[in-house]
N, C-alpha and C positions, 0 to 999 in steps of 0.2 A: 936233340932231334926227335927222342921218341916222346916227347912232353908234344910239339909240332904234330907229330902223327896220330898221337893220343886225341889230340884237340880238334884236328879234320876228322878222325872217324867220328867222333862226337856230334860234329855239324853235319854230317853225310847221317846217321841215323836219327837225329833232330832237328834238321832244317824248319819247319815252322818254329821250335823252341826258339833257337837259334837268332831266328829273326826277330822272334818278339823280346829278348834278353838284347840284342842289339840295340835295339829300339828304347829300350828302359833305360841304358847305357845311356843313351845320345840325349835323351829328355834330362837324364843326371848331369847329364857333364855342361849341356844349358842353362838349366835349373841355374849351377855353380859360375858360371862365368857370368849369367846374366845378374847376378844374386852378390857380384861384388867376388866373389871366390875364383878372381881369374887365375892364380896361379895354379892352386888345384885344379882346377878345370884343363890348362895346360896339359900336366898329369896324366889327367884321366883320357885328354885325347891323342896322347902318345902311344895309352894302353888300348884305345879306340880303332885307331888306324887301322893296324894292322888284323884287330878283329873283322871290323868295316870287310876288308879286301878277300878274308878267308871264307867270311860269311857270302858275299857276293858269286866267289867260285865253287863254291859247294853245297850250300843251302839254294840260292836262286837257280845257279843252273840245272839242276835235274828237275826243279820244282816246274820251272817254265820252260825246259825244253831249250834253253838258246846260251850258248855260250857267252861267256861278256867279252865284250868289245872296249868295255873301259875295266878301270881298276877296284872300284869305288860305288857302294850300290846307289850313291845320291847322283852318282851318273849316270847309270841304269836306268833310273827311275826317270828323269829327264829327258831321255833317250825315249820312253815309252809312252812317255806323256805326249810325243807326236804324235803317235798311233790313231789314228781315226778312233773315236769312242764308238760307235756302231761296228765294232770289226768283231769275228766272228773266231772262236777258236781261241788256240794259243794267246793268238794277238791281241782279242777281246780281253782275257782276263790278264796280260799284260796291262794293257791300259787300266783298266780298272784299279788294278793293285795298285801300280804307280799313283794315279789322284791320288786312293785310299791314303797312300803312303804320305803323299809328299802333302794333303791336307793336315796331317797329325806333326810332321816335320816342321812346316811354319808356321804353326800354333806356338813352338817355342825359339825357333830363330825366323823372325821371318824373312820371306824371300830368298830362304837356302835351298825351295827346290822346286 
């Protein structure tokens, strides 16, 4: 449990980090599955998951103000990508991030977000 608690304060005082180790993560664990290293890949997305869900409630939400409604920040991101692109605020730089995000995300699986 305190290894858990160690590891959300970590994301609560890192969140940008956070998200960009996320993201390095996710391009790794593609990289490997796409590269023939599906079992590793496996693996790595067991170890994923759960980062995925920690990161989503602790990095994203204080970053953008909105609690998550899913589990999963590739749902978030989904989620935000209906947002009118012209929107103003919070919601503006919601949208934005999300493209940003989910153009970097199908670059190595595509059509995952």
């Amino acid at each position: 449990m305190e290894i858990l608690i160690s590891i959300i304060e970590w994301i609560i005082r890192h969140p940008i980090l956070s998200i960009v180790i996320l993201l390095i993560e996710y391009i790794i664990v593609m990289k490997l599955y796409y590269g023939g290293q599906r079992q590793l890949a496996k693996i790595g997305a067991i170890l994923f998951v759960p980062q995925d869900a920690l990161v989503n409630w602790f990095a994203l939400t204080p970053l953008f103000m909105e609690f998550p409604q899913e589990t999963l920040v590739t749902k978030r991101l989904k989620r935000w990508k209906t947002l009118p692109k012209g929107s103003k605020g919070f919601k503006g730089m919601r949208s934005k991030f999300s493209w940003f995000m989910c153009d970097i995300l199908n670059k190595y699986d595509a059509g995952h977000c």
